[in-house]
VMD Tcl script that builds the backbone (N, CA, C; Angstrom):
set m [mol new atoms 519]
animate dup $m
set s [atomselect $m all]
$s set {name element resname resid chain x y z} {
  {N N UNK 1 A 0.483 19.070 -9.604}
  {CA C UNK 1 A 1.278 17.960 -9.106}
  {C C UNK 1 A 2.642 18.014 -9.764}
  {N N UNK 2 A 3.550 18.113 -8.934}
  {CA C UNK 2 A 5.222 18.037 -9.510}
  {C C UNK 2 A 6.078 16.793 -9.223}
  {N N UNK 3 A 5.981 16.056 -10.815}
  {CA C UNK 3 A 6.558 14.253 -10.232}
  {C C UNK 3 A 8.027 14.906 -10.373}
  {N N UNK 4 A 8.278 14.215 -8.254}
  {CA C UNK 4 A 9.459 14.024 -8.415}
  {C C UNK 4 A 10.284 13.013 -9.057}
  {N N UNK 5 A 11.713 13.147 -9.042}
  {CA C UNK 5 A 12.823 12.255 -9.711}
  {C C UNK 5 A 13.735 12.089 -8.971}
  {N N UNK 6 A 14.560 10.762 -9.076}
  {CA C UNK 6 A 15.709 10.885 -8.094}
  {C C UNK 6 A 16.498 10.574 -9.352}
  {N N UNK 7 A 17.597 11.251 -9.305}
  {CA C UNK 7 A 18.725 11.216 -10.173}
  {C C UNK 7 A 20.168 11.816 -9.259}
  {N N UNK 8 A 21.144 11.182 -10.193}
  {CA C UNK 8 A 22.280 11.413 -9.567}
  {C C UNK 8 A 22.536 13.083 -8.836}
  {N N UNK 9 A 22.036 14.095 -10.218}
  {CA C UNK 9 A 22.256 15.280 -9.619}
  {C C UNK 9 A 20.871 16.274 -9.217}
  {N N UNK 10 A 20.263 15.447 -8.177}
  {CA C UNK 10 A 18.953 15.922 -8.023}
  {C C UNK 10 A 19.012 17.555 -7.735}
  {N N UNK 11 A 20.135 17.920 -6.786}
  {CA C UNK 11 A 20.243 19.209 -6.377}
  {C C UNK 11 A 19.958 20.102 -7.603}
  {N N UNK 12 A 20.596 19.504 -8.521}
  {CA C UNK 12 A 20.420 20.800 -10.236}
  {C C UNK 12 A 18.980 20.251 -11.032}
  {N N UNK 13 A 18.544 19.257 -10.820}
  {CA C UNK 13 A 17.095 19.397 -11.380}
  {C C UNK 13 A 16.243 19.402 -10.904}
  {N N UNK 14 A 16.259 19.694 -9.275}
  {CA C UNK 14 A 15.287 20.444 -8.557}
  {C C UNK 14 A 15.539 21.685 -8.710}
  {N N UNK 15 A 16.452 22.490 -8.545}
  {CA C UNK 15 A 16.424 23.703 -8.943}
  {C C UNK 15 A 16.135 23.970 -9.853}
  {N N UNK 16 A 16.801 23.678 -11.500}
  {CA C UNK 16 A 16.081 23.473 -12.618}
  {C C UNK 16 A 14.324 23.662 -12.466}
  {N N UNK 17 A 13.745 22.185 -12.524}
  {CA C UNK 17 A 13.029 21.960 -12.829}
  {C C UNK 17 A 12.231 22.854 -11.818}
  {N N UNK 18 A 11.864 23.375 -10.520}
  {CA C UNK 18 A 11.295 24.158 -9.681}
  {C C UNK 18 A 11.280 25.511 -10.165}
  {N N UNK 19 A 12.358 26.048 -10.907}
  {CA C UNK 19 A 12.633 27.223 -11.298}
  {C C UNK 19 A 11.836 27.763 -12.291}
  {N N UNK 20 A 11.635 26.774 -13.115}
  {CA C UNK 20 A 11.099 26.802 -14.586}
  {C C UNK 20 A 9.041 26.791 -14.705}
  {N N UNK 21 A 8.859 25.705 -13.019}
  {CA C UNK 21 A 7.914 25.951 -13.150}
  {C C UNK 21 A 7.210 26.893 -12.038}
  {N N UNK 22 A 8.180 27.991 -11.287}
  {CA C UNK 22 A 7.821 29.031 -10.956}
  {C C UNK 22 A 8.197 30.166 -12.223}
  {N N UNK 23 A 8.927 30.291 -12.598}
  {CA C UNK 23 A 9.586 31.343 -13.428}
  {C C UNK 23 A 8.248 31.602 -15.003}
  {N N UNK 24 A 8.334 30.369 -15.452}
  {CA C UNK 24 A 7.614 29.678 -16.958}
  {C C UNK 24 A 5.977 30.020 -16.295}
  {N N UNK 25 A 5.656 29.218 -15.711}
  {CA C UNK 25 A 3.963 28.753 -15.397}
  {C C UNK 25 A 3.266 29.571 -14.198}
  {N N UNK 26 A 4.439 30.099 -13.181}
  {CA C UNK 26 A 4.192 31.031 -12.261}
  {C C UNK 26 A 3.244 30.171 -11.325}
  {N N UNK 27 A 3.822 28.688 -10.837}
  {CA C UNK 27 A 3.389 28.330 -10.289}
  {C C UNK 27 A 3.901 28.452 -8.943}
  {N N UNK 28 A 3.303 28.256 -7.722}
  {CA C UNK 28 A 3.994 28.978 -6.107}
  {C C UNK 28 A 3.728 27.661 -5.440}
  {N N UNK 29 A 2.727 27.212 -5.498}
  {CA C UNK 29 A 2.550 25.871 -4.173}
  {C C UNK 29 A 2.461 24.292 -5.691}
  {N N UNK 30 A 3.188 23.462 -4.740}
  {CA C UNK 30 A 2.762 21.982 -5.733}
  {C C UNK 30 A 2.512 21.145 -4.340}
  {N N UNK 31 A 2.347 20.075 -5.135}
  {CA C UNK 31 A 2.188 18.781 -4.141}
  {C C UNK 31 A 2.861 17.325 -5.652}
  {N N UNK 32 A 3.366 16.655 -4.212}
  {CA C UNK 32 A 4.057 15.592 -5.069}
  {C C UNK 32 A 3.058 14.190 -4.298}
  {N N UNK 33 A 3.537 13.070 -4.819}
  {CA C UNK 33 A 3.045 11.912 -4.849}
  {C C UNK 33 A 4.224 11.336 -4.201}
  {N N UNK 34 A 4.396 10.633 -2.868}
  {CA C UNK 34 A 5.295 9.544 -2.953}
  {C C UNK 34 A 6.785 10.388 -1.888}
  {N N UNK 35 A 6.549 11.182 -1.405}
  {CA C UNK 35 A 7.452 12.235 -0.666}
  {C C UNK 35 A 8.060 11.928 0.298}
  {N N UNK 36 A 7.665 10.457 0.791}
  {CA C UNK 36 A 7.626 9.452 2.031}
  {C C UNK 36 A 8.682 8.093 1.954}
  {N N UNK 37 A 9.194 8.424 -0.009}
  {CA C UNK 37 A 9.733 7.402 0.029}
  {C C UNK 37 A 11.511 7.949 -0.342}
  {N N UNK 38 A 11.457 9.108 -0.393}
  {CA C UNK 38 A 12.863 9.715 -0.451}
  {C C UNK 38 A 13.136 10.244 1.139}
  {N N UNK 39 A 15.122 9.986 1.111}
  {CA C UNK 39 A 15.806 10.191 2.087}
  {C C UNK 39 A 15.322 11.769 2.825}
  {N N UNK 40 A 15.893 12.211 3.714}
  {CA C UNK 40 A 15.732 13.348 4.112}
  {C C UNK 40 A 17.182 14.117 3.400}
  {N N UNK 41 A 17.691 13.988 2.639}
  {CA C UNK 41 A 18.684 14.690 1.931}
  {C C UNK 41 A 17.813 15.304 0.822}
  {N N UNK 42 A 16.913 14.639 -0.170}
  {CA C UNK 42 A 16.395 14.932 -0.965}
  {C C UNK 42 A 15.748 15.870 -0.669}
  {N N UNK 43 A 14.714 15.543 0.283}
  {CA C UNK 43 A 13.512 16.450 0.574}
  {C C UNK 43 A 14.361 17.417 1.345}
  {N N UNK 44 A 15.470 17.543 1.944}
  {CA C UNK 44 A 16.429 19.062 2.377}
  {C C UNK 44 A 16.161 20.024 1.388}
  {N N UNK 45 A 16.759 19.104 0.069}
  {CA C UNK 45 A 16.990 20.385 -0.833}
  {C C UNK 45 A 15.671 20.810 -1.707}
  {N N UNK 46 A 14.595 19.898 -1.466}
  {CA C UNK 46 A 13.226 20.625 -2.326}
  {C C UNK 46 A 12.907 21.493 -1.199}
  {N N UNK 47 A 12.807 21.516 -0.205}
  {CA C UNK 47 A 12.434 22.426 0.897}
  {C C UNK 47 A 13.426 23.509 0.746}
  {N N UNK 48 A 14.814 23.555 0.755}
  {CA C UNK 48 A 15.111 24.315 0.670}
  {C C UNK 48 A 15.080 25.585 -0.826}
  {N N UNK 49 A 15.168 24.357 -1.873}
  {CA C UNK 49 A 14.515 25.265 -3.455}
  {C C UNK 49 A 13.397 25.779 -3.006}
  {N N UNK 50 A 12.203 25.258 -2.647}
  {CA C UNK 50 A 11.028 25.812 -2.275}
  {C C UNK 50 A 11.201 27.304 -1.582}
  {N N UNK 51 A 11.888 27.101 -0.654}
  {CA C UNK 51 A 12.263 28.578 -0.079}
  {C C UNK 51 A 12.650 29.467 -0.395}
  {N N UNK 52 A 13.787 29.114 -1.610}
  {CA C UNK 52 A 14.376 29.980 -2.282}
  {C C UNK 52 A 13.317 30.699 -3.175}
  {N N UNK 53 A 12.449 29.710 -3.850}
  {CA C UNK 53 A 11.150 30.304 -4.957}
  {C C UNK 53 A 10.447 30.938 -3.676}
  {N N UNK 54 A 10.217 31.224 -2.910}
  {CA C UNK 54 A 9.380 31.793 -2.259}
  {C C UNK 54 A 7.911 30.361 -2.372}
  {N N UNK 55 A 8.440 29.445 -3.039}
  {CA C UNK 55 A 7.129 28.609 -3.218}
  {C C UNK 55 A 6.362 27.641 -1.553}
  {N N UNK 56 A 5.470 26.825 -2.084}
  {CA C UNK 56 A 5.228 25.917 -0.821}
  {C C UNK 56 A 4.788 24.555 -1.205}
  {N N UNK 57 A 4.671 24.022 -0.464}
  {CA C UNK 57 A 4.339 22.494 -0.735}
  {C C UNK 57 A 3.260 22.009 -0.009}
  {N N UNK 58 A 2.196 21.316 -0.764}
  {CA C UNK 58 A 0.736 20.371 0.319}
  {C C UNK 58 A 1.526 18.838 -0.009}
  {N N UNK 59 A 1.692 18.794 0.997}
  {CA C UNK 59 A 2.583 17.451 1.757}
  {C C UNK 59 A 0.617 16.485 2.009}
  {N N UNK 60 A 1.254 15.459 0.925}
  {CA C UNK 60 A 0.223 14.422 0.921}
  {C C UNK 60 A 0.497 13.410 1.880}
  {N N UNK 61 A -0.375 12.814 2.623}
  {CA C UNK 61 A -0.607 12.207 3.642}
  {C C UNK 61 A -1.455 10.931 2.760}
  {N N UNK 62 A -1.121 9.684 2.388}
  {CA C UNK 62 A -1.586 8.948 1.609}
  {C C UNK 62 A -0.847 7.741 1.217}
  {N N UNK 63 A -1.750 6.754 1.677}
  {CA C UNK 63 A -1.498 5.493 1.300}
  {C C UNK 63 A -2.111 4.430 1.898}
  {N N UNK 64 A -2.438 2.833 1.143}
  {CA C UNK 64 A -3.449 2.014 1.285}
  {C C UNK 64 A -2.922 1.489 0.431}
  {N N UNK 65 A -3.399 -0.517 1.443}
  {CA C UNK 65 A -3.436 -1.458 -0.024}
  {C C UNK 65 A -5.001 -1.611 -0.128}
  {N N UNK 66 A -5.221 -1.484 -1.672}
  {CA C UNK 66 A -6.038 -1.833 -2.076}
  {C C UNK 66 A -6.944 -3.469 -1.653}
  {N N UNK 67 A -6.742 -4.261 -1.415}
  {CA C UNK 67 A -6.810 -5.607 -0.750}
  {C C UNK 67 A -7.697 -5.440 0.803}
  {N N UNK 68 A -7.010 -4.664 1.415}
  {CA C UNK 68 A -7.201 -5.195 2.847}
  {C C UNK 68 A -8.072 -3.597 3.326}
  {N N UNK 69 A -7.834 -2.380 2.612}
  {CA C UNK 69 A -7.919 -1.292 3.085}
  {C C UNK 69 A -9.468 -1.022 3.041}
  {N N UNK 70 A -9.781 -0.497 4.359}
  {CA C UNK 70 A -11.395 -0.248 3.985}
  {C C UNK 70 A -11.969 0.639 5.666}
  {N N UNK 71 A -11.275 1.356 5.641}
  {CA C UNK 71 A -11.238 2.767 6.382}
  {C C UNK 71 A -11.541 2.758 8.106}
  {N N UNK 72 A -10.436 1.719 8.524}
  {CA C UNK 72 A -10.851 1.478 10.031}
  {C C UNK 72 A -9.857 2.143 10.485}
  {N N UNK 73 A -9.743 2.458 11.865}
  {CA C UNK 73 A -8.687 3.082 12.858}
  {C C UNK 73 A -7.295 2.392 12.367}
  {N N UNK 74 A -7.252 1.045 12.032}
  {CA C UNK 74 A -6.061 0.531 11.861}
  {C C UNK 74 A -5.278 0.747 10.751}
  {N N UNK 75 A -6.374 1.210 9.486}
  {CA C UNK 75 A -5.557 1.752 8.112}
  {C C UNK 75 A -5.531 2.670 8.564}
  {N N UNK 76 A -5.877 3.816 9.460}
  {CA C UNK 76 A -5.255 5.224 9.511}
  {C C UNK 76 A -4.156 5.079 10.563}
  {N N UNK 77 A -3.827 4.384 11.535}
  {CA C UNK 77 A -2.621 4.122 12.375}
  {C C UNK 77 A -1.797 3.931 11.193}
  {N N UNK 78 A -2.064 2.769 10.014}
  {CA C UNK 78 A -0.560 2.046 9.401}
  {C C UNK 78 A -0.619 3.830 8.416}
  {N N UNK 79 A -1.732 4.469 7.896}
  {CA C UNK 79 A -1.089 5.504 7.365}
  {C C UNK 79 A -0.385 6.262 7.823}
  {N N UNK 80 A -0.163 6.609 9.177}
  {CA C UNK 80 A 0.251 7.729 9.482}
  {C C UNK 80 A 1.994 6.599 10.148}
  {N N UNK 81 A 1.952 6.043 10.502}
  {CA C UNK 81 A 2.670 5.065 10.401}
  {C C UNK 81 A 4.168 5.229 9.351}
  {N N UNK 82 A 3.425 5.100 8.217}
  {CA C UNK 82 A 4.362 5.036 7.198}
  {C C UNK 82 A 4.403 6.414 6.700}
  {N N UNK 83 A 4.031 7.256 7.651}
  {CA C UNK 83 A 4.715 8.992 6.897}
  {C C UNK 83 A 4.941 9.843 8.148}
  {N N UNK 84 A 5.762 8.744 9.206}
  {CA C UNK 84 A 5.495 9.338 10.888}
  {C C UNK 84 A 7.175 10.648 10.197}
  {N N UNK 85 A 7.842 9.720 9.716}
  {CA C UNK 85 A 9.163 10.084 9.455}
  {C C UNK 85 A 9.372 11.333 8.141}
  {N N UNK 86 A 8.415 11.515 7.308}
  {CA C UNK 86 A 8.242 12.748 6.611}
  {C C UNK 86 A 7.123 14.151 7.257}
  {N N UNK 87 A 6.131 13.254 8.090}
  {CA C UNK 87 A 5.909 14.534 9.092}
  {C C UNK 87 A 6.385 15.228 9.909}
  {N N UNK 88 A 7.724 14.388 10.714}
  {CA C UNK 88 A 8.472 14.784 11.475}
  {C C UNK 88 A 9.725 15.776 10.765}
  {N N UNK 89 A 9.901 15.362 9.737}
  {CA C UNK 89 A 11.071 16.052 8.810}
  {C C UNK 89 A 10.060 18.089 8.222}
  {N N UNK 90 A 8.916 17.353 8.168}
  {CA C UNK 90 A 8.037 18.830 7.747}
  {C C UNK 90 A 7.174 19.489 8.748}
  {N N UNK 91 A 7.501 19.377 10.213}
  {CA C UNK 91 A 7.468 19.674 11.347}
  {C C UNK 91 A 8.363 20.836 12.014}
  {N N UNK 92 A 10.409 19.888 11.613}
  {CA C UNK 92 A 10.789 20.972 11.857}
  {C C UNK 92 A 10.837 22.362 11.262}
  {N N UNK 93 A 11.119 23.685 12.026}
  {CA C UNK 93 A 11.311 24.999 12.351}
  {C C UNK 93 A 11.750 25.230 11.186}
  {N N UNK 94 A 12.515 24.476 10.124}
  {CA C UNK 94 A 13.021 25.366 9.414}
  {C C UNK 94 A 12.094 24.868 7.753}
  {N N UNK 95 A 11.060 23.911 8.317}
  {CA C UNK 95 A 10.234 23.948 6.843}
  {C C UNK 95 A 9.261 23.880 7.204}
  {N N UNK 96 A 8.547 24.240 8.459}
  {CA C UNK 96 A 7.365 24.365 8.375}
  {C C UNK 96 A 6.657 25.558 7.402}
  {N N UNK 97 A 7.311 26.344 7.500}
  {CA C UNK 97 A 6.896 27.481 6.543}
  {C C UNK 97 A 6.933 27.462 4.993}
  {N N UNK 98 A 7.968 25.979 4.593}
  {CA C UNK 98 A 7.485 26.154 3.237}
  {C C UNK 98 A 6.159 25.171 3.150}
  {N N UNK 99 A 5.594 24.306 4.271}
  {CA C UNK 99 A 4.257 23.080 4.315}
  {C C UNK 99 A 3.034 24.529 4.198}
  {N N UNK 100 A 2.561 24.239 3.143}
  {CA C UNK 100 A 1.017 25.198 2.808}
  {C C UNK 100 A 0.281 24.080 3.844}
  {N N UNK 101 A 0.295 22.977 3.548}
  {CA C UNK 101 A -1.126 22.062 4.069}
  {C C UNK 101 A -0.503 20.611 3.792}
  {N N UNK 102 A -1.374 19.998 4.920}
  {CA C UNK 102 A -1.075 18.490 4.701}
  {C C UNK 102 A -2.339 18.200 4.250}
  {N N UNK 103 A -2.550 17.678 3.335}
  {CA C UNK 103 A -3.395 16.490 2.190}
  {C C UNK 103 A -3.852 15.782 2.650}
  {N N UNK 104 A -5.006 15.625 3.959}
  {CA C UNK 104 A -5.251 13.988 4.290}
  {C C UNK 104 A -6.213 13.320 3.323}
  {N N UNK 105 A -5.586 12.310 2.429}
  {CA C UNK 105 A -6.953 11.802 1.328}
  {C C UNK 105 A -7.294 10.174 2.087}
  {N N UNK 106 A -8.544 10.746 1.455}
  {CA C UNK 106 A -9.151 9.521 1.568}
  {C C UNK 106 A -9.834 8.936 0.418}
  {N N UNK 107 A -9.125 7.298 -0.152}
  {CA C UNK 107 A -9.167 6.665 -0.900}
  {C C UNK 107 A -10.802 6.460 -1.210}
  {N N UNK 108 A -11.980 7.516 -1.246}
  {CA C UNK 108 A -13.060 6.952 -1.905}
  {C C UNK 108 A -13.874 6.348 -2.791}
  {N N UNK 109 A -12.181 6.768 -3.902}
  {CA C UNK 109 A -13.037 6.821 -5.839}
  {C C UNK 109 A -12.226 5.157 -5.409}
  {N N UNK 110 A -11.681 4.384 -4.627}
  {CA C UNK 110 A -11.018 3.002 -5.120}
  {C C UNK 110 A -12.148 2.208 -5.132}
  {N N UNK 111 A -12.511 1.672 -6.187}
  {CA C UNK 111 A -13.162 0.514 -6.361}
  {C C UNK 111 A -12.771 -0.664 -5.663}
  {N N UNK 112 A -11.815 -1.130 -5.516}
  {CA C UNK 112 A -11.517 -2.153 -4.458}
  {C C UNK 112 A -11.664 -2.026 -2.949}
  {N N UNK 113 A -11.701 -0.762 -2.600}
  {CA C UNK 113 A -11.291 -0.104 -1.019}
  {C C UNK 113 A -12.762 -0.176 -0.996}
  {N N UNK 114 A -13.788 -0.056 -1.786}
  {CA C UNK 114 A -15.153 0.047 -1.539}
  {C C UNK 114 A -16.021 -1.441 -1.310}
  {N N UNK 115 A -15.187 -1.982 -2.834}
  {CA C UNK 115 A -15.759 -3.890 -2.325}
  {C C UNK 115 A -15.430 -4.314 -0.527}
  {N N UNK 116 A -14.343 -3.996 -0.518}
  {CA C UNK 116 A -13.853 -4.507 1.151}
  {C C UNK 116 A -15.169 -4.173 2.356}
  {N N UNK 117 A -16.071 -3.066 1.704}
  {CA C UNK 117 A -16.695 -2.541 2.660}
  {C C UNK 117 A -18.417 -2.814 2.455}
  {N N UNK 118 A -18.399 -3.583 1.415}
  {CA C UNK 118 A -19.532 -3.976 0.617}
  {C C UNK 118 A -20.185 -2.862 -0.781}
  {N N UNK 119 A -19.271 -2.279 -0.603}
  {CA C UNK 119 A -19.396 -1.851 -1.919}
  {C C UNK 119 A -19.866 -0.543 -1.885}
  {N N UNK 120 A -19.871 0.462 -3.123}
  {CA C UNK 120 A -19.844 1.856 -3.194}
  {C C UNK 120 A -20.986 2.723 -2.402}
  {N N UNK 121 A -20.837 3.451 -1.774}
  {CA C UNK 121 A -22.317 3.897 -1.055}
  {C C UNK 121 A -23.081 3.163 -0.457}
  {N N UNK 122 A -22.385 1.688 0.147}
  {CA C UNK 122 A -22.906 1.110 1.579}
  {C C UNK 122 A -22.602 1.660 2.770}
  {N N UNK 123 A -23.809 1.082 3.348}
  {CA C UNK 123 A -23.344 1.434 4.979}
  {C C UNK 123 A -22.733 1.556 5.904}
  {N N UNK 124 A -21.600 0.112 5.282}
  {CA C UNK 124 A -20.435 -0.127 6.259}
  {C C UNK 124 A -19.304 1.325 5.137}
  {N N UNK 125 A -19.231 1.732 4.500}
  {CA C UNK 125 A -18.898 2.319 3.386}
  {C C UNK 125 A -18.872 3.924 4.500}
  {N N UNK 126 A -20.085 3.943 4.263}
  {CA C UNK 126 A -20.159 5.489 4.612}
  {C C UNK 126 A -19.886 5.583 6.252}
  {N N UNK 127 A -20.156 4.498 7.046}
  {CA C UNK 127 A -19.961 4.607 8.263}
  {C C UNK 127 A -18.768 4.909 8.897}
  {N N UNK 128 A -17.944 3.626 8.721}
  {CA C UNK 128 A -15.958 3.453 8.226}
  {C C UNK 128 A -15.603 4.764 7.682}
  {N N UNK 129 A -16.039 5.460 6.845}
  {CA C UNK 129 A -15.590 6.667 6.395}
  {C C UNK 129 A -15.242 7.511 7.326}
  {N N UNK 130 A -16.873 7.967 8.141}
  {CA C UNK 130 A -16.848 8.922 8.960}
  {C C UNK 130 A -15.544 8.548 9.974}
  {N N UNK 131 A -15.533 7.497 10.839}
  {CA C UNK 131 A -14.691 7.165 11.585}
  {C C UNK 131 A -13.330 6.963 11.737}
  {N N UNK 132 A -13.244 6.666 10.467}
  {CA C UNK 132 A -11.644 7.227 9.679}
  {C C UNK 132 A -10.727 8.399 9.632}
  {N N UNK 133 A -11.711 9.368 8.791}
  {CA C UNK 133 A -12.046 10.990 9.007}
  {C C UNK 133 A -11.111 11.317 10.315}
  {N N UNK 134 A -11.979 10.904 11.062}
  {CA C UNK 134 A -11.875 11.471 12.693}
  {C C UNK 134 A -10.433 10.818 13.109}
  {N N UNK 135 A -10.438 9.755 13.043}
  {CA C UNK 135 A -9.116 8.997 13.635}
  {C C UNK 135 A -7.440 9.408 12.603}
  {N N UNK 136 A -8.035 10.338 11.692}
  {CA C UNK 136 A -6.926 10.032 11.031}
  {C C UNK 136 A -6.672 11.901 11.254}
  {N N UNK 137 A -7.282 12.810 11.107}
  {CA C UNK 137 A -6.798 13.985 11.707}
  {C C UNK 137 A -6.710 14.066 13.085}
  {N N UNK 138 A -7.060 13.236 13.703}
  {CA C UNK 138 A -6.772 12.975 15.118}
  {C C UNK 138 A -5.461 12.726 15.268}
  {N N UNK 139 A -4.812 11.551 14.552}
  {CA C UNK 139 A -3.163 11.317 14.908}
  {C C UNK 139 A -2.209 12.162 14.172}
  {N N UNK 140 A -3.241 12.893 12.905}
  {CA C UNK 140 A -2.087 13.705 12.510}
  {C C UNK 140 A -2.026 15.011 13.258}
  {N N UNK 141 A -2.938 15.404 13.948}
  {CA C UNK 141 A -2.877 16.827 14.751}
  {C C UNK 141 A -1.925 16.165 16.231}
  {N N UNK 142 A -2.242 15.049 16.385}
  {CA C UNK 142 A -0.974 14.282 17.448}
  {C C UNK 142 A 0.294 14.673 17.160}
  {N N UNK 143 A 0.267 13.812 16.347}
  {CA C UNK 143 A 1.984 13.997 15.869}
  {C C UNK 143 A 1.935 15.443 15.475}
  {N N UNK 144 A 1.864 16.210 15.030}
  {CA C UNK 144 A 2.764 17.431 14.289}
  {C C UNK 144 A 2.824 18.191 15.504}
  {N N UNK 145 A 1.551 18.027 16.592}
  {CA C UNK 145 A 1.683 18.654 17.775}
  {C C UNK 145 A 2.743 18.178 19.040}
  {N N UNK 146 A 3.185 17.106 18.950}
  {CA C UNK 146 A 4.365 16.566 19.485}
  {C C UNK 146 A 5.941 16.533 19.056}
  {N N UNK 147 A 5.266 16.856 17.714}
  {CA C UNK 147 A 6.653 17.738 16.897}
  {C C UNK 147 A 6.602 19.248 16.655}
  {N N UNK 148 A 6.236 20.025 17.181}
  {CA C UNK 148 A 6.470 21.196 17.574}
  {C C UNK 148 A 5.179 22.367 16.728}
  {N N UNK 149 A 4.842 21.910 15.495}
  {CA C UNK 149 A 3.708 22.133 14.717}
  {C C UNK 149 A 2.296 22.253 14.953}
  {N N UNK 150 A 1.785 22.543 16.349}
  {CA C UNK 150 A 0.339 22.439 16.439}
  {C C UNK 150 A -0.900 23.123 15.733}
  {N N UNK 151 A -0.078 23.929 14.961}
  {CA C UNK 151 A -0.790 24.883 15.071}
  {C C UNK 151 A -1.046 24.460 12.763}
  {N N UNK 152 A -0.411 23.051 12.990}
  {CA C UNK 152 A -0.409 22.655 11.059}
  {C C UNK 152 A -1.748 22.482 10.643}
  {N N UNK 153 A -2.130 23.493 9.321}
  {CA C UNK 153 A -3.100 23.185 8.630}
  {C C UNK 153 A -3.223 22.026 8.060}
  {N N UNK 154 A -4.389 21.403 7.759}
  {CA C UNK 154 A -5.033 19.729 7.311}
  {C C UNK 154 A -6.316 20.419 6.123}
  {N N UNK 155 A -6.054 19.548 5.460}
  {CA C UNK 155 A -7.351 19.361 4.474}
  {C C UNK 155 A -7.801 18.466 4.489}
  {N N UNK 156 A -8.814 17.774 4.610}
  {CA C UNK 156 A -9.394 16.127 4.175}
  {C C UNK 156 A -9.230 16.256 2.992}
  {N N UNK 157 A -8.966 15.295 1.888}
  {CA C UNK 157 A -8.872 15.651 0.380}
  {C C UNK 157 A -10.163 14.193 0.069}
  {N N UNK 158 A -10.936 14.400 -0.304}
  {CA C UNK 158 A -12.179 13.936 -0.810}
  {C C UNK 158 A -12.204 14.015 -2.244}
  {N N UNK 159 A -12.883 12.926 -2.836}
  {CA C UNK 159 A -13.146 12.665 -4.249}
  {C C UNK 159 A -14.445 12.119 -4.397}
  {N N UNK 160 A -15.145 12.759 -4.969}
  {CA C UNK 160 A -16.574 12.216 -5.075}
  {C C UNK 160 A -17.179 11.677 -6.184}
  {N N UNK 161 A -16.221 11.280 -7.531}
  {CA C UNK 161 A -16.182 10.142 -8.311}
  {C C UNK 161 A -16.722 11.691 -9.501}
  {N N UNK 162 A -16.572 10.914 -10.617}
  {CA C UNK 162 A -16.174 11.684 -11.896}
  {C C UNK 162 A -17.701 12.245 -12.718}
  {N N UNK 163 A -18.649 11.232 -11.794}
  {CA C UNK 163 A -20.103 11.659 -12.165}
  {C C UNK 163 A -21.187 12.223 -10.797}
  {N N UNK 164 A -20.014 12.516 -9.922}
  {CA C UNK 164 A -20.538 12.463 -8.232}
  {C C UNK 164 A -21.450 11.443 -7.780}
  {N N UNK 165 A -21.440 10.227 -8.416}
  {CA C UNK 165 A -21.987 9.060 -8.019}
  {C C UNK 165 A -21.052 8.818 -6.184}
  {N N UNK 166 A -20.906 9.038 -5.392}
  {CA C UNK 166 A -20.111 9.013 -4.271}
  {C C UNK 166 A -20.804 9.460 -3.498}
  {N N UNK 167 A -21.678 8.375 -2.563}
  {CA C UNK 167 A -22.628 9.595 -1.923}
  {C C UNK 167 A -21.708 9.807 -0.416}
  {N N UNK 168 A -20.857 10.543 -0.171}
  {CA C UNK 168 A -20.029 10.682 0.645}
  {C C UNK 168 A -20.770 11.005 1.525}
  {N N UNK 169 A -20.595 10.725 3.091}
  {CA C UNK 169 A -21.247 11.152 4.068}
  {C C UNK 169 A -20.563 12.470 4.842}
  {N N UNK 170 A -21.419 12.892 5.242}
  {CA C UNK 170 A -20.187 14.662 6.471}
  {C C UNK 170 A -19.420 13.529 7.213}
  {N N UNK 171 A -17.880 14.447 7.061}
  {CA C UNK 171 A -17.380 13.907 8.431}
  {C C UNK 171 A -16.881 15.373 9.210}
  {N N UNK 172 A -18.440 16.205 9.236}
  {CA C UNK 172 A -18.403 17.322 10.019}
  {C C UNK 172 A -17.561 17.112 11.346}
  {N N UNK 173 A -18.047 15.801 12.231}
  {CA C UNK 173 A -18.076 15.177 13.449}
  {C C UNK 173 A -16.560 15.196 13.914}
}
mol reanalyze $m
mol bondsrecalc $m
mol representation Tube
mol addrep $m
């Protein structure tokens, strides 16, 4: 994970800082947190550093309030919702090639996202899951395919809790 920064001269400590941890650590692909909430100037020039390192980026697809969130069609509409405008930016032609993968996570380890649903490894829990799953690589293979990208790799990103207490269900389906 590479936390970004916004600072006055981001252009020199993205390069910097990208450089150092291809050059130093020999790292090639990162993923950031939060990629959704910078301009498209910013993310120009990490896409374009990225290119320059020969590196790539797994563009996370993620977000939920804790409160209300509990894995229906409508939290995956407002997710994709609020990253319609960074998929579309990592869509076009000239960065699709640095996107390794889009990240679709799903909030399982939240203890709150689980009360909403009656709680960890309930029914409504594992059910909502599956259906989520489905609805939410559903609009993201929408969109990237209406932005010219059909052909964009997806991961579900799953967490199955720190003792695999998570009895996650397939969302083979």
């Amino acid at each position: 994970t590479f936390v970004l920064k916004q600072t006055d001269d981001y252009e020199e400590w993205l390069s910097t800082e990208l450089k150092r941890a291809h050059d130093t650590y020999h790292i090639n692909t990162i993923t950031v947190y939060g990629l959704e909430q910078f301009d498209d100037a910013y993310k120009a020039c990490l896409f374009q550093t990225l290119k320059e390192l020969d590196m790539k980026i797994c563009v996370r697809i993620e977000g939920y309030d804790g409160k209300t969130f509990a894995f229906t069609s409508e939290d995956a509409a407002d997710v994709i919702r609020r990253h319609k405008s960074l998929v579309e930016f990592t869509c076009r032609p000239e960065n699709r090639d640095v996107v390794f993968y889009y990240a679709l996570n799903m909030p399982v380890d939240d203890g709150q996202v689980q009360q909403n649903m009656g709680g960890v490894n309930s029914e409504k829990s594992r059910k909502n899951q599956v259906e989520y799953a489905k609805e939410i690589v559903r609009l993201m293979r929408e969109l990237t395919a209406q932005n010219g990208y059909g052909n964009a790799k997806m991961f579900l990103s799953v967490f199955f809790g720190w003792d695999v207490s998570y009895d996650v269900p397939s969302y083979a389906p």
